[in-house]
C-alpha positions, 0 to 999 in steps of 0.5 A, a space after each residue: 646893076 652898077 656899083 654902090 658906094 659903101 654901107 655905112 658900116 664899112 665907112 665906119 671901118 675906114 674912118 677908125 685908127 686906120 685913117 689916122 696911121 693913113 692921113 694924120 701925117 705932119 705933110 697933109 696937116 700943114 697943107 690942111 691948115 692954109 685951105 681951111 683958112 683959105 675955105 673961111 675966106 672963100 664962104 664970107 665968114 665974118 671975123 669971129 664967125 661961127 662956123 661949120 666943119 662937118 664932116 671933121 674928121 680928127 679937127 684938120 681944119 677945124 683946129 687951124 679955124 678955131 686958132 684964127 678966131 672963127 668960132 668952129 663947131 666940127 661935126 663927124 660920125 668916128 668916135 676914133 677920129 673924134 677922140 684925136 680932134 679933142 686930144 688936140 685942142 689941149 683944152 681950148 674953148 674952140 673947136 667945140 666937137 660932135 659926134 652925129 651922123 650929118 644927115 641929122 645934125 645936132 645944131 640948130 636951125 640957122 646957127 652958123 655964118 659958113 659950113 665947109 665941107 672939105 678934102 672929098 668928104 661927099 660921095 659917100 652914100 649916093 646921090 640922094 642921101 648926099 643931097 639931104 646932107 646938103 639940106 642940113 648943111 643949108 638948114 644950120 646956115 642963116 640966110 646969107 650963109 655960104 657953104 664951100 665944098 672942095 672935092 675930086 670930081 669925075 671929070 679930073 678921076 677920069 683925066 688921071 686916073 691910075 690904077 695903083 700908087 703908093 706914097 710915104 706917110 710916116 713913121 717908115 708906113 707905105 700906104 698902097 693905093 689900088 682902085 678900079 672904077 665903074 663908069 657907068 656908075 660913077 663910083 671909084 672904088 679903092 683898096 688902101 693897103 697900110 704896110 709898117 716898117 715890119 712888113 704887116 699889112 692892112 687893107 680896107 676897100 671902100 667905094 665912093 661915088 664920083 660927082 661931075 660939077 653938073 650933078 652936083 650943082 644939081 645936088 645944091 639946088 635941089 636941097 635948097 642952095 642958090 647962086 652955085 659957082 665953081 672954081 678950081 681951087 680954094 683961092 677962087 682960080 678957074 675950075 677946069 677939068 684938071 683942076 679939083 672942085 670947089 664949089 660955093 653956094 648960097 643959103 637965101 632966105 625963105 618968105 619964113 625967114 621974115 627978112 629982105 633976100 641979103 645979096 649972095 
């Protein structure tokens, strides 16, 4: 049997203060806010729309989102990350957060005009837990809604895949990244190694399930999304293989819903 992505437990572990020393930095933080703004565009989302950030992690789009006016609910399962995304609204009415797992999300049906689902945030749990995550996307969307999903994607792992690199993330940290992949599975798995100005090390290995676009494509349909289209970038540029993955679809209405099919 191939390789698994990780429990939900060792996520747990991942997504703690160790996240925060490893992505928090102010470089990532000032590319995360013209995507989100860039994501809302993409989904539709009318002008002060409400709006679905799951998961949130510590409020990276979330936060630029509420300051432009959407009115932003961030989902996520880290108390640690969540903490961090409150500490930085400094008070403001919007973003408004949640801690849940995002398989059960603790939102009403049909309740948000857009979600997004930003910076690799499936691959988590495998191909049948992510796809009921999807299905609760959809379920908190109205008819008409749009969820935008941006993602590595197997094809573009394959392409430039490397086995170790390193890069700065403040505050004199080195963060060393080491990873092998299982093709036959589709799961990367990665070792992240913290190192401080003193020299202390600390690691955490998580492995994450690789989607092509056909597969999750696939995905959406099967949680119910309609009229999928890929593209490479948050602008709508071409998807290719060396291009990350966005994907946007459609939450149409049921017989349910009571209301004409609105176009998508």
């Amino acid at each position: 049997m191939g390789r698994r992505p990780s429990s939900p437990e060792t996520w747990d572990a991942f997504f703690s203060d160790f996240y925060l020393r490893a992505y928090a930095d102010r470089e990532r933080q000032e590319a995360a806010e013209a995507q989100a703004l860039a994501a809302a565009r993409l989904a539709g989302c009318p002008a002060g729309g409400d709006l679905l950030d799951v998961p949130c992690g510590f409020g990276r789009h979330s936060l630029p989102l509420a300051s432009a006016g959407y009115r932003v609910v961030g989902v996520d399962r880290s108390e640690s990350l969540l903490a961090e995304a409150r500490r930085r609204t400094g008070g403001a009415r919007w973003p408004t957060f949640l801690r849940a797992d995002y398989r059960k999300l603790p939102v009403p049906d049909a309740s948000f005009d857009a979600a997004l689902n930003l910076f690799t945030s499936l691959g988590y749990l495998g191909d049948e837990q992510d796809t009921r995550v999807l299905a609760e996307i959809r379920r908190a969307l109205r008819p008409g809604g749009r969820v935008v999903i941006e993602t590595m994607h197997r094809d573009l792992l394959v392409r430039d895949f490397r086995e170790q690199d390193w890069r700065l993330v403040g505050e004199g940290r080195l963060l060393l990244e080491q990873r092998t992949f299982d093709a036959a599975a589709g799961v990367v798995q990665s070792t992240q190694t913290l190192i401080d100005s003193t020299g202390r090390r600390e690691a955490r290995t998580v492995s994450l399930r690789a989607y092509t676009a056909t597969e999750l494509i696939g995905m959406l349909t099967r949680a119910g999304f309609e009229d999928a289209r890929c593209h490479g970038d948050l602008d709508g540029g071409p998807f290719a293989t060396d291009t990350r993955l966005v994907i946007v679809a459609c939450r149409t209405p049921t017989a349910a819903d009571g209301i004409e099919r609105p176009p998508c």
